[in-house]
C-alpha positions as CSV (number, residue, x, y, z in Angstrom):
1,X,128.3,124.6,150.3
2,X,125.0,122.8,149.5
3,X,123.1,125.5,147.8
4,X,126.6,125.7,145.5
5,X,126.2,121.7,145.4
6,X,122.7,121.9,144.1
7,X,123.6,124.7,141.8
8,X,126.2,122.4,140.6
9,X,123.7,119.2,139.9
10,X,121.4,121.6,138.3
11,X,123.8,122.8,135.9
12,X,125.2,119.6,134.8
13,X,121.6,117.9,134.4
14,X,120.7,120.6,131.6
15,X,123.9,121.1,130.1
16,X,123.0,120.1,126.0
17,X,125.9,117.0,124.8
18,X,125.0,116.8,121.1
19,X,127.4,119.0,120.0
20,X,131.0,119.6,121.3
21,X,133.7,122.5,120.5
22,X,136.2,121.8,118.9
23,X,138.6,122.9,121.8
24,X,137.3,119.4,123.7
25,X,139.9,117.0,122.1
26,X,142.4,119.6,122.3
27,X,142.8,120.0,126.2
28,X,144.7,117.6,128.1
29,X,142.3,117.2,131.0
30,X,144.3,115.3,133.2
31,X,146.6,118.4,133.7
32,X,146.8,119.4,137.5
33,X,145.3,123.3,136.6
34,X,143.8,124.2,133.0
35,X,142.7,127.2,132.2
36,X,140.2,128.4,129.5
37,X,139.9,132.0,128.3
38,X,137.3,133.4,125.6
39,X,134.8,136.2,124.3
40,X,132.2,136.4,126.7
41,X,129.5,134.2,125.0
42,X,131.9,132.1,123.1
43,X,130.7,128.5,124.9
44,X,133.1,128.5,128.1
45,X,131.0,127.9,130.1
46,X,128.9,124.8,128.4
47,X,132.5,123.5,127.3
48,X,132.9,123.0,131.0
49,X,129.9,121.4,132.2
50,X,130.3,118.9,129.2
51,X,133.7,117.8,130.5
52,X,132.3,117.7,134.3
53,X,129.6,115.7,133.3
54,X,132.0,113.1,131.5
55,X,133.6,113.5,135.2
56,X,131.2,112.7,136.9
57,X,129.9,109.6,134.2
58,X,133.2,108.4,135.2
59,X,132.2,107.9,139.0
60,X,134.6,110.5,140.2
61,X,133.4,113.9,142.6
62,X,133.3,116.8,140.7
63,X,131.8,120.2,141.2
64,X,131.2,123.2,139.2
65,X,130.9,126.8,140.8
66,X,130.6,130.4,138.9
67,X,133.4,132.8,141.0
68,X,130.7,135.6,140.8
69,X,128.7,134.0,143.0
70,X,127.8,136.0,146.2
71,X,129.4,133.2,148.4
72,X,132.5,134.3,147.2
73,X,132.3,137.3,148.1
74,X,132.5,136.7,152.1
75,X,134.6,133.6,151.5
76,X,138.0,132.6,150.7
77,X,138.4,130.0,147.2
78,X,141.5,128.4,148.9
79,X,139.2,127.6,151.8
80,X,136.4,126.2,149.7
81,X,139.0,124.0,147.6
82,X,140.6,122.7,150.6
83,X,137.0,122.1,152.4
84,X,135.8,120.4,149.1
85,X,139.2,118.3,148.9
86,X,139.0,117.1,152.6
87,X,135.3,116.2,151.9
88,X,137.0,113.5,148.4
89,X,136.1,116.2,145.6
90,X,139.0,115.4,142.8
91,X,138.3,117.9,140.3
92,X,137.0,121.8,140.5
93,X,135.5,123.6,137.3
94,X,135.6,127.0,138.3
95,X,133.3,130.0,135.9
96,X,134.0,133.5,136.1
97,X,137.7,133.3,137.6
98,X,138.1,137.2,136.5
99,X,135.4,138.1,138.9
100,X,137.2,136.8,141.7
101,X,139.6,139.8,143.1
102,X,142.1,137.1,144.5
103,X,141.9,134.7,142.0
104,X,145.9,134.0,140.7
105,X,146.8,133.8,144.5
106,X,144.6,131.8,145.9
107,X,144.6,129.4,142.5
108,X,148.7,129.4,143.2
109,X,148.0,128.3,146.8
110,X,145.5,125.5,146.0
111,X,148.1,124.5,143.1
112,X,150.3,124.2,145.7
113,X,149.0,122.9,148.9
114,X,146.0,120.6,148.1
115,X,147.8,118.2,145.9
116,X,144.9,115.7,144.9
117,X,142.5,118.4,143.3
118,X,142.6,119.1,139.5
119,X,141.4,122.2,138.4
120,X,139.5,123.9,135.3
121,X,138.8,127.7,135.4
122,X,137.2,130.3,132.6
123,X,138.2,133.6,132.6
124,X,137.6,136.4,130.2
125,X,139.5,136.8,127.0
126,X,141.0,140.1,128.4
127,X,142.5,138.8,131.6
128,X,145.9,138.5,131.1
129,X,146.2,134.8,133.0
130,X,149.7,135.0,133.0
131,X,150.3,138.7,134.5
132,X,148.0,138.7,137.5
133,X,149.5,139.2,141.2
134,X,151.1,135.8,141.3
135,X,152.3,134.4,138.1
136,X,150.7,130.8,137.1
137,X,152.7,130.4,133.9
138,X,154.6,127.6,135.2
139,X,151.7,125.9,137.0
140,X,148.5,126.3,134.4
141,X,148.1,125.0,131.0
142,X,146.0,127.6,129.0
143,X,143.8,127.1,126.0
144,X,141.8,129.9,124.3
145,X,138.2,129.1,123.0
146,X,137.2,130.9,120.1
147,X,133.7,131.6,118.6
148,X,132.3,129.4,116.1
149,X,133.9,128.5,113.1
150,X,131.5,127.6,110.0
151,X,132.2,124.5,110.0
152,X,131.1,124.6,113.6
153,X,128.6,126.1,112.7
154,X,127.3,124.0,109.9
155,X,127.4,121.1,112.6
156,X,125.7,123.0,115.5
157,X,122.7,124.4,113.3
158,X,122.0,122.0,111.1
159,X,124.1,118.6,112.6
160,X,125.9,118.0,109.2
161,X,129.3,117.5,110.2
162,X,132.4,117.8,108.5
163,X,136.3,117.0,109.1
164,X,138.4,120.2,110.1
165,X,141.1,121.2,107.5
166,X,144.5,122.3,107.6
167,X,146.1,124.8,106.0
168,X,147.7,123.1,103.5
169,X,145.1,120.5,102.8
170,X,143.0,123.6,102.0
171,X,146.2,125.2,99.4
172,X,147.5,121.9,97.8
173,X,143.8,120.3,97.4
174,X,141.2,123.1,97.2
175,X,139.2,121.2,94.6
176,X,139.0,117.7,96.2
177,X,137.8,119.3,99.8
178,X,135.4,122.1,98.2
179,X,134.3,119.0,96.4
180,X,133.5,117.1,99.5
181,X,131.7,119.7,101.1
182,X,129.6,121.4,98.3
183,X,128.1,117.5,97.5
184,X,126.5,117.5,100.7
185,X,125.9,121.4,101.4
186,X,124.7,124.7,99.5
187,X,127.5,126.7,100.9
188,X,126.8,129.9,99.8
189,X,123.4,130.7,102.0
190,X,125.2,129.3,104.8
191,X,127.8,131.4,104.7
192,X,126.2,134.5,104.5
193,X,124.0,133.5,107.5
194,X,127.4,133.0,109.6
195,X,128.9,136.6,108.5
196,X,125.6,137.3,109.7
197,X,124.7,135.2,113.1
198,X,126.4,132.6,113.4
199,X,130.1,133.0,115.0
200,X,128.3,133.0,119.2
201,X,126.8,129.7,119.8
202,X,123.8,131.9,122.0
203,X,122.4,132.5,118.4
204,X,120.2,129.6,118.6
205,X,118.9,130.9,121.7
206,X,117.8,133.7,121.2
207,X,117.1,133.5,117.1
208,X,115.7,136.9,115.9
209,X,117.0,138.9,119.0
210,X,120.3,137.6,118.4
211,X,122.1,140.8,116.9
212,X,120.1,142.9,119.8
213,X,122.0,140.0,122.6
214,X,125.2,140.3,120.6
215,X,125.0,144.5,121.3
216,X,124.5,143.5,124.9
217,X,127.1,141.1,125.6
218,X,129.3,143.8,124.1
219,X,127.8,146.5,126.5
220,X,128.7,143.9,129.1
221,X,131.9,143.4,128.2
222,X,132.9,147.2,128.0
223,X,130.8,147.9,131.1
224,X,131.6,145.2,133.7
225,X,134.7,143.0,132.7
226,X,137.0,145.4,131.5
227,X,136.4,148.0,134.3
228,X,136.5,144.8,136.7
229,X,140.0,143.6,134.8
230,X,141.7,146.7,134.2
231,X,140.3,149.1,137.4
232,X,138.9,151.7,134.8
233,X,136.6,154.2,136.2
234,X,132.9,155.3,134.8
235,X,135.0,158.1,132.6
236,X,137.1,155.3,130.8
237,X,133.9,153.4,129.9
238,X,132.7,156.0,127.8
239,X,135.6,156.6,125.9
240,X,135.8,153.2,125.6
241,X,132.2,152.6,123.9
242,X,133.1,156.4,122.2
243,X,136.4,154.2,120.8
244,X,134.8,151.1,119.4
245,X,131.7,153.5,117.5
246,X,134.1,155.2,115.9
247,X,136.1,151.9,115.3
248,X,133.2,150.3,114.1
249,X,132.7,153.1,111.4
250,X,135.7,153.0,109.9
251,X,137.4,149.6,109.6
252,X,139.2,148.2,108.3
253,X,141.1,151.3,109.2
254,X,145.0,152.0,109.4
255,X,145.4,154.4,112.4
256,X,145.9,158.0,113.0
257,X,146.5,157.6,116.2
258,X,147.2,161.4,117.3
259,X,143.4,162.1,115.1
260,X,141.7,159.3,116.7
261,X,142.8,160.2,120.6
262,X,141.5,163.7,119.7
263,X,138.3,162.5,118.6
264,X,138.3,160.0,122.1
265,X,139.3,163.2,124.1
266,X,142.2,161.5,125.6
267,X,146.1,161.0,125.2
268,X,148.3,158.9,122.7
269,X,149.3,156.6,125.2
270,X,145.9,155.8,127.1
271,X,144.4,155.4,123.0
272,X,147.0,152.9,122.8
273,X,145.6,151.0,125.7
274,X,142.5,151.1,125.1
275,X,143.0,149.6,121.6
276,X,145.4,147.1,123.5
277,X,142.1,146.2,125.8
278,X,139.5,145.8,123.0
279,X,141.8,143.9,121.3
280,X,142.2,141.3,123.8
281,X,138.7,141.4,124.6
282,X,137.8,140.2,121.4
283,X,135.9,143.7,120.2
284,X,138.7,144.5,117.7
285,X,141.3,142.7,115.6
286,X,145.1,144.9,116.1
287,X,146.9,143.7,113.1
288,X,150.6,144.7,113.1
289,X,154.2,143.4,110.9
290,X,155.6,142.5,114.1
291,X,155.1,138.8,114.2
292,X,155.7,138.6,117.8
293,X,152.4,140.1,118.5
294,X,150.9,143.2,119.8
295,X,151.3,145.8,123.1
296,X,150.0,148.7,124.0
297,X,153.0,150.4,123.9
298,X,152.8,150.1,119.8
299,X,151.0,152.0,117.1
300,X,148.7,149.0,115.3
301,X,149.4,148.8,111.6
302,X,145.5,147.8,111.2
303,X,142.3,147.7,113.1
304,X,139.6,145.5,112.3
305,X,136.8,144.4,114.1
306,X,137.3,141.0,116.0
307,X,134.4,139.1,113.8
308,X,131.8,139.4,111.2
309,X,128.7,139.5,113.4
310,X,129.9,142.8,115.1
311,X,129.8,144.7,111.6
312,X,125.7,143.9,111.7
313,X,125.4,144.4,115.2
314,X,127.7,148.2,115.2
315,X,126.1,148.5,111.8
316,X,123.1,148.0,110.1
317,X,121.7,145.6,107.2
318,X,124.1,146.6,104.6
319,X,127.3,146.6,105.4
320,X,130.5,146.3,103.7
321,X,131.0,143.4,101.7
322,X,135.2,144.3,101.7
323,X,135.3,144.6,105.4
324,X,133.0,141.6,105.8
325,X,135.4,139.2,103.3
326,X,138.7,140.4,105.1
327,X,137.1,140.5,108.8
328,X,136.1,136.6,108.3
329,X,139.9,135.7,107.0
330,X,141.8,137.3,109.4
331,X,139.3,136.2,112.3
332,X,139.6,132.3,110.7
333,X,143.1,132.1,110.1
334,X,144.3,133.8,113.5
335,X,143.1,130.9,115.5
336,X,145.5,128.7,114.9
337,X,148.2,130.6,112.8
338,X,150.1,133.7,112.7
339,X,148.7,136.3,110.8
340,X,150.5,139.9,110.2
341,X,150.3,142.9,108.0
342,X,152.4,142.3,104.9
343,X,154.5,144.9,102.5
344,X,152.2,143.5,99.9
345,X,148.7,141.4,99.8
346,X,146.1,142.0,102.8
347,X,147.4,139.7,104.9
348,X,151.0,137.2,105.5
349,X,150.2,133.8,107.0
350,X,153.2,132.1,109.2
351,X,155.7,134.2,107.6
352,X,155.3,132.6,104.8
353,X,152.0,132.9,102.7
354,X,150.6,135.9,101.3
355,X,147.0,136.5,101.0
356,X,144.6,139.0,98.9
357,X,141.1,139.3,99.5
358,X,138.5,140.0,97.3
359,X,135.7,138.6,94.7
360,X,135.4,136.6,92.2
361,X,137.0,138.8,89.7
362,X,139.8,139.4,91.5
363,X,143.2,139.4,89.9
364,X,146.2,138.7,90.3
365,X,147.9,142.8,90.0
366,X,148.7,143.2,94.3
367,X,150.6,140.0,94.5
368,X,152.3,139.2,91.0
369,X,155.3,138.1,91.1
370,X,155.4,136.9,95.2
371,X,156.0,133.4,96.1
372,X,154.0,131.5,98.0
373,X,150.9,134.1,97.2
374,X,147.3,133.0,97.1
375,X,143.6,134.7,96.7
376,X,141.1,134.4,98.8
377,X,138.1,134.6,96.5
378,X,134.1,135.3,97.7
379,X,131.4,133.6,95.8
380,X,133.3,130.6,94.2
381,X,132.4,127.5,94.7
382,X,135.7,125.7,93.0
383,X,139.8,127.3,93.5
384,X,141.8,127.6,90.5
385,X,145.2,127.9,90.5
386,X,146.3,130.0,93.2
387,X,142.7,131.7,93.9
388,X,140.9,129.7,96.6
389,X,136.8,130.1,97.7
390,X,137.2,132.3,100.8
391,X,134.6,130.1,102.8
392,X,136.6,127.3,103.0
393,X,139.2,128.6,105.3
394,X,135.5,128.4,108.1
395,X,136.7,124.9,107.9
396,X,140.2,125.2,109.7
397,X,138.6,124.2,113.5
């Protein structure tokens, strides 16, 4: 346990505490077990060290431990928890839960039995927390973490910072807040630079490798967490990575499905699946009618990719401005709203709103008529009417 100990200390020393996610004063860190899912490379793991350091400033016995660490694999988490309990720890931050084969039994058992611990864990986006071998919906408070948002981003890069919107501060005063932002910001090159590189807070990192890390966190993801998650063997990876090129081509893309499992050289049903997995590993956006969300047991009405970044990184330099504008929307508004495939528009918001896409010169011809119907517009500074800048809805968390 002391190597893990140092490990620990050594993490929470360098952790960076000038900027904070905006998932930090949404999680109710007193709760008994939290978890945290997310894209790999989203900030899970700096989100936690941040919140065990504020532990910690707090005179309280924390410790933070990755679950992919090779102590794990010869010993048992419940034993650790119980060893670090017995020895006055009060709170665990756990990385990497995913990587531990036991991990919702054993997190179940320490729930249960060692009563003064509080617990935070990560786990990849495409675990399904709630469907492992023992079932911690009623015991774990989950929050998801998504990437950046630009006004995230605006604050992280260049430590301007801004108030987060709502939706209908952003539909009933679209002057007033563009107004507020454009005085103290040139939005326009900052917003390209975020379709471009700015959604994974590793971009400042690794700066002009950033697309090339972006490919490889993807690689990752296909390669090692799925497989790990979902038992796929070395077959199933490359129809996987044969999936998202094609995917990537393409989008936004209604499905053939019967055409696309030919192309994959595999059946209807395992397509369906492996659509299912990319979506919930954040590769790829399913966007369906069905309000109650997706399964893989359901043809998807509409595949994007998950966020703009991934169209440079599957892509090249140029890439398509359409896909780009309705990529960012749907990627923005899903966080905290329901977003599904309408009769008409691009997208329906809550059940309620209807949204086109498009430029500047975008009319009003898709959507006539429909209450509640708005455009989201690219390269406006100032909404009119019903026709709002597109870059403002970056500023919804």
């Amino acid at each position: 346990m002391n190597r893990l100990i140092d490990i620990s200390n050594a993490a929470v020393k360098n952790v960076p505490i000038n900027f904070e996610r905006y998932l930090t004063n949404e999680i109710s860190w007193n709760t008994k077990l939290i978890g945290i899912s997310g894209a790999r490379g989203s900030g899970k793991t700096i989100l936690l060290l941040q919140q065990m350091k504020k532990i910690l400033d707090q005179g309280k016995k924390a410790l933070y431990v990755s679950l992919d660490d090779l102590y794990f694999s010869e010993n048992h988490l419940v034993y650790f928890a119980q060893d670090f309990a017995r020895n006055g720890g009060e709170y665990l931050f756990l990385d990497e839960v995913h990587k531990y084969s036991n991990w919702s039994q054993e997190l179940k058992n320490i729930y249960d039995t060692v009563f003064e611990l509080k617990i935070v864990f990560t786990s990849s986006s495409a675990l399904e927390i709630h469907k492992g071998s023992h079932d911690l919906s009623r015991r774990a408070l989950v929050y998801h973490l998504a990437g950046l948002s630009v006004r995230e981003f605006i604050d992280f890069k260049y430590d301007i910072k801004f108030p987060v919107l709502t939706l209908n501060q952003i539909l009933e005063n679209k002057a007033a807040t563009s107004n507020q932002i454009l005085s103290n910001i040139k939005i326009f090159p900052v917003f390209r630079e975020y379709l471009k590189e700015g959604y994974y807070p590793f971009f400042k990192e690794f700066e002009s490798n950033y697309l090339r890390q972006l490919s490889s966190t993807i690689n990752l993801v296909i390669e090692n967490d799925l497989p790990a998650i979902h038992n796929m063997d070395f077959n199933s990876v490359l129809k996987l990575k044969k999936l998202v090129s094609v995917i990537s081509r393409i989008v936004p893309y209604t499905p053939n499905i019967e055409k696309l499992a030919q192309q994959i050289e595999t059946t209807r049903p395992t397509l369906l699946k492996y659509l299912y997995y990319l979506d919930k590993a954040q590769i790829i956006k399913i966007l369906g009618r069905d309000s109650f969300g997706i399964n893989y047991l359901n043809k998807p009405d509409k595949v994007y990719l998950s966020n703009t970044n991934l169209a440079y990184t599957f892509g090249s330099e140029i890439v398509d401005v359409g896909n780009l504008r309705e990529t960012f929307f749907l990627n923005q508004l899903s966080v905290n709203h329901k977003v599904t495939y309408p009769k008409n528009g691009d997208f329906m918001v809550d059940e309620k709103y209807i949204f086109e896409v498009g430029g500047k010169s975008k009319t009003q011809k898709q959507i006539a008529g429909i209450k509640n119907s708005y455009i989201a517009a690219d390269d406006i500074e100032y909404g009119f009417k019903n026709k709002i800048p597109i870059w403002l809805f970056g500023f919804m968390y």
